[in-house]
C-alpha angles and dihedrals in degrees: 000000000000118000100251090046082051089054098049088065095046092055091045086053103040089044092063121181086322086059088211100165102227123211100239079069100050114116143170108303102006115150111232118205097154150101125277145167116249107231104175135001130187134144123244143187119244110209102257076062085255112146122243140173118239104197125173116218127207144179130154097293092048153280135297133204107250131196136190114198102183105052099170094054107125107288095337090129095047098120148085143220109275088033125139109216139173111230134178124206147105138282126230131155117254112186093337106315140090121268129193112204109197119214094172130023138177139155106265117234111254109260093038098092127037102238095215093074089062096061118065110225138201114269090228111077110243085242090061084051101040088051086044090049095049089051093053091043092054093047090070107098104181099097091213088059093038090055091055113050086050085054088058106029108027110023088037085067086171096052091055094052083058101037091051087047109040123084127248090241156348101270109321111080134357084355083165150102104291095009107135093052091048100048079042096060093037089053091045088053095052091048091053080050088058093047104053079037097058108016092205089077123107097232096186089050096048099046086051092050084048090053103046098036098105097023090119088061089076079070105025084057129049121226129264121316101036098031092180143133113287117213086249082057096040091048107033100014121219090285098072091035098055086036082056102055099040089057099048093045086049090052091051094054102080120237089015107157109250097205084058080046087061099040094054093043081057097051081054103049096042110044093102086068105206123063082230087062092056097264108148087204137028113242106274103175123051087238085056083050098044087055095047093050087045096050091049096050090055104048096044094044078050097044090054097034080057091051099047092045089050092046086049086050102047090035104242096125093070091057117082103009086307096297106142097194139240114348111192087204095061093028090224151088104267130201126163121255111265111243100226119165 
């Protein structure tokens, strides 16, 4: 079957009864007549000095590069970041990558498009999290810690609406619907996994750490479907943030240890690992280690699951014995494992 045959059916599957034409299905000459999200607008030069517009396009399987070519056609620039509009144009591959050309814009009436298929969203439901969350948070023992983590998950009831909805982060890892809570559980299991690895280990402390580490993103990122940095991100970052409330929280639960106050700040303010990668502090206690080692493995497993789903999407993979090429982020060549028998 050839790939934009393959597509074709894709795009039949993943429309349903409502026929949307999602972005994971777009391929080369496919004609676009649909509703999506504005991401991003700017104007540009082409380099004969003529004026275009460069618009990024999303729904809940990804984004595409836009462009408008003719910017002074009647009303075509009528919109606005955040805007849902209805466009009409053609795909074809630049360098790689899919390209929408729009030939006609304009802002969809509310009521015309489900919100829900313009935000990517975790693969695990938020009930399954939720129920996954409140078991991690029982098995910690330590009645200080314990306190704790129901003061920020479980009293703050606002905070855990936006924690189980906001994404982990802009565009690297888990950059999705339910995100934070997801990378969250995935780090914390990996972190049970160290402790019944390696005993010495304070388990209650650790698990805590794991929990609170990226609290302060629910600050440092807006919510969908801006996801972008805040000024509180852009100034103080997501470490200080979460460092700030846990100890906070810490000096408002009486008879909490200060020396397990400080512990726990450090596991914070440390996770990232290396001063370069916006640490305050070098891990200093193997808990503080262990986090940071659990908090890089799943970012970067994530990172790569993420570039290898997009290559089968967009078809790449299939090209060149499945090897996808370079990722920055990896810093590597990637390919997908073969699945012998």
């Amino acid at each position: 079957m050839e790939i934009n045959e393959f597509f074709k059916e894709r795009n039949a599957e993943a429309g349903g009864s409502a026929g949307m034409k999602f972005i994971e299905t777009f391929y080369d000459g496919m004609r676009v007549s649909d509703v999506y999200l504005v991401k991003t607008k700017n104007t540009a030069l082409t380099k004969n000095g003529k004026e275009y517009l460069n618009v990024t396009l999303q729904d809940r399987t990804g984004q595409v590069d836009a462009k408008v070519w003719e910017p002074n056609s009647p009303g075509i620039s009528d919109f606005d970041v955040l805007d849902y509009v209805y466009v009409e144009g053609n795909v074809s591959v630049y360098n790689g990558t899919n390209q929408l050309s729009i030939q006609r814009l304009r802002v969809a009436k509310e009521g015309s498009y489900e919100p829900k298929n313009y935000l990517p969203v975790s693969s695990r439901s938020k009930e399954d999290m939720e129920a996954e969350l409140s078991q991690m948070i029982k098995s910690v023992k330590n009645p200080y810690l314990n306190k704790l983590l129901n003061v920020i998950f479980v009293e703050d009831e606002a905070f855990h609406k936006e924690f189980m909805q906001h994404s982990a982060a802009k565009s690297v890892h888990h950059g999705f619907v339910g995100g934070l809570a997801e990378h969250t559980l995935s780090v914390a299991g990996v972190c049970d996994f160290f402790a019944k690895q390696y005993p010495d280990l304070h388990r209650d402390l650790l698990i805590t750490a794991a929990l609170c580490h990226d609290i302060g993103k629910v600050i440092e990122l807006t919510a969908f479907p801006k996801n972008d940095y805040s000024d509180a991100g852009q100034l103080i970052g997501h470490i200080v943030i979460g460092y700030q409330r846990v100890t906070e929280v810490a000096k408002n639960i009486p008879g909490f240890p200060h020396t397990l106050a400080a512990e726990l700040g450090h596991c914070i303010l440390s996770h990232h690992g290396e001063l370069e990668y916006g640490s305050p502090k070098k891990p200093a206690l193997m808990e503080a280690m262990a986090l940071s080692f659990a908090d890089n493995v799943d970012a970067k497993l994530q990172t790569m699951r993420e570039a290898l789903d997009a290559a089968d999407k967009s078809g790449k993979a299939a090209e060149g014995d499945g090897w996808i090429g370079f990722n920055r982020l990896i810093d590597s060549n990637m390919r997908r494992t073969s699945k012998e028998s």
